[in-house]
C-alpha positions in Angstrom: -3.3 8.6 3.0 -0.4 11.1 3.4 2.4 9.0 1.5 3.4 11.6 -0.5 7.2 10.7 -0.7 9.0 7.9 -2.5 11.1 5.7 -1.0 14.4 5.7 -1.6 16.7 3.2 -3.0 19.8 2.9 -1.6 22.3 1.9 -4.1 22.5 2.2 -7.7 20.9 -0.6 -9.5 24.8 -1.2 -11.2 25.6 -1.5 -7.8 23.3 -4.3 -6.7 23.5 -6.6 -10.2 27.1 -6.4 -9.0 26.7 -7.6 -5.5 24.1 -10.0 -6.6 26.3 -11.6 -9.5 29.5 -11.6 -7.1 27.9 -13.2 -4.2 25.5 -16.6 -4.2 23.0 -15.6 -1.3 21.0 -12.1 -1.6 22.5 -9.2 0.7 21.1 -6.8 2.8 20.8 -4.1 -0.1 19.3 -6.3 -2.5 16.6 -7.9 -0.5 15.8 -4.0 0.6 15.6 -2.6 -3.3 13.4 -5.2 -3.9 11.1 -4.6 -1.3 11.1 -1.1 -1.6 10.2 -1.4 -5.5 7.6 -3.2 -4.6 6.2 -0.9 -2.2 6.7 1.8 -4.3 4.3 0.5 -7.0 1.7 0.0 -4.5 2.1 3.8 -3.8 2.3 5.1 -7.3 -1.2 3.4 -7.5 -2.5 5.3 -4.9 -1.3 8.7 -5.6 -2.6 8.4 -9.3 -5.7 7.6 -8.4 -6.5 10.0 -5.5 -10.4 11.3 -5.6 -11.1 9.0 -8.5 -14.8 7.7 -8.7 -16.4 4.4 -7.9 -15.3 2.1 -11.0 -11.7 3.5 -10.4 -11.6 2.8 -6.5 -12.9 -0.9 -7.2 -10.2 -1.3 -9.5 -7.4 0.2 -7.2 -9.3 -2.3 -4.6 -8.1 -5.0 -6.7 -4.5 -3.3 -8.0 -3.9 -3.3 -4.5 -4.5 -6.7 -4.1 -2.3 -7.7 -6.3 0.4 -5.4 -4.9 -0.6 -7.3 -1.5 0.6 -10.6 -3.2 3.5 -9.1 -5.2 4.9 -8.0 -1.8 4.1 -11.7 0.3 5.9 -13.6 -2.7 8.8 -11.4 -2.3 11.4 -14.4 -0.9 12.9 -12.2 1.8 15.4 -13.8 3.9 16.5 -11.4 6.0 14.6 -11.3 9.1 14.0 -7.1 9.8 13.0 -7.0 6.2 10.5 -9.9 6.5 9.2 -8.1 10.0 8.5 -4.9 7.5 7.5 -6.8 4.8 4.7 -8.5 6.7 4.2 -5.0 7.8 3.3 -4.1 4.4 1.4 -6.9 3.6 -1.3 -5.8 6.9 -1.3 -2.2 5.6 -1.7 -2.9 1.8 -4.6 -5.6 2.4 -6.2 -3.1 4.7 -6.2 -0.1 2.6 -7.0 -2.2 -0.1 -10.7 -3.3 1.7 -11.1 -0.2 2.9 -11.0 1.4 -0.5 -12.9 -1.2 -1.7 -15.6 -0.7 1.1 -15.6 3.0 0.1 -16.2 2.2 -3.2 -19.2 0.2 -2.8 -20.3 2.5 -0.4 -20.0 5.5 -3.0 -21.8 3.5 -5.8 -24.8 2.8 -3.3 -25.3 6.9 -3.3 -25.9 6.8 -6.7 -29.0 4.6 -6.6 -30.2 5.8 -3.4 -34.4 7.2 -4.4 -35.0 9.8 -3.4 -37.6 8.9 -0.2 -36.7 8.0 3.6 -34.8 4.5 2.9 -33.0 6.3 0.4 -31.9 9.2 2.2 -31.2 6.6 5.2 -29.3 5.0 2.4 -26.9 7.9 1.6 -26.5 8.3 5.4 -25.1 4.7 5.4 -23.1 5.1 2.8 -21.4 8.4 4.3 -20.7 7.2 7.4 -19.3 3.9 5.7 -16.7 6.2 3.4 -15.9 8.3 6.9 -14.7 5.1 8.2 -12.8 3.9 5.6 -11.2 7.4 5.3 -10.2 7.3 8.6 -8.5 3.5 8.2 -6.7 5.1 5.3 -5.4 7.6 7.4 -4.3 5.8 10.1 -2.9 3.3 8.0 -1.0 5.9 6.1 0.6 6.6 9.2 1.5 3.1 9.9 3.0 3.3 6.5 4.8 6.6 7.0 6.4 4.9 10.7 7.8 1.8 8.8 9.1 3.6 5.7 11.1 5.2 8.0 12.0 2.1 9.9 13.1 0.5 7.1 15.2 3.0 5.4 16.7 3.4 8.4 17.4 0.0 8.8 18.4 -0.6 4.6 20.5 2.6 4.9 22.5 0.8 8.2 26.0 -1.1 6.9 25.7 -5.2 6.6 
């Protein structure tokens, strides 16, 4: 997965306990910090555990299901933000099965025997990681597309 930027925020975090404490519904710059803080945990967790073995890829499975939820519960209210983060929430499950599925996959090599069902075994297991590398590239540049949507969108005047 090629997310190898961070997102950024787009006003100081003074500047949005401010608008928040001055104003009684959530604005646009708020709602977008929030979503974008949560995004950027999920991709922290990625890019820490790049190449990492099959106990670590289970538990990134997992991390990334709980960055899944973090990012439904968010109580968005404006609607562009709730189209990306529903966006999110397709791309984080996703990567988060397909790293899982990869991770499975890779601990199956290791107890492969070394005979015909074993080596047909390994085979399996290879073409099971090629296709959950190629989901979590193409889902990296589903990622990339509405990173750029949205801080487009947050950067835009209310």
């Amino acid at each position: 997965m090629s997310v190898s930027h961070k997102y950024t925020v787009l006003a100081p975090v003074s500047l949005s306990i401010a608008l928040f404490i001055t104003s009684c519904s959530e604005t646009k710059v708020s709602q977008c910090q929030r979503l974008v803080r949560v995004v950027n945990a999920g991709t922290s967790l990625i890019d820490k555990n790049k190449g990492t073995q099959v106990i670590t890829s289970i538990q990134l499975s997992k991390d990334l299901e709980f960055v899944t939820k973090s990012i439904k519960e968010l109580n968005l209210t404006d609607p562009k933000l709730k189209e990306f983060q529903n966006g999110f929430v397709k791309i984080f499950q996703n990567l988060s099965q397909a790293i899982a599925k990869a991770g499975k996959a890779l601990g199956a090599t290791k107890t492969a025997e070394a005979s015909v069902s074993g080596r047909e075994k390994i085979q399996k297991a290879r073409d099971e990681i090629d296709s959950a590398l190629t989901t979590a590239t193409t889902l990296g540049k589903q990622s990339d597309t509405l990173v750029n949507q949205m801080n487009k969108y947050c950067s835009e005047p209310e």
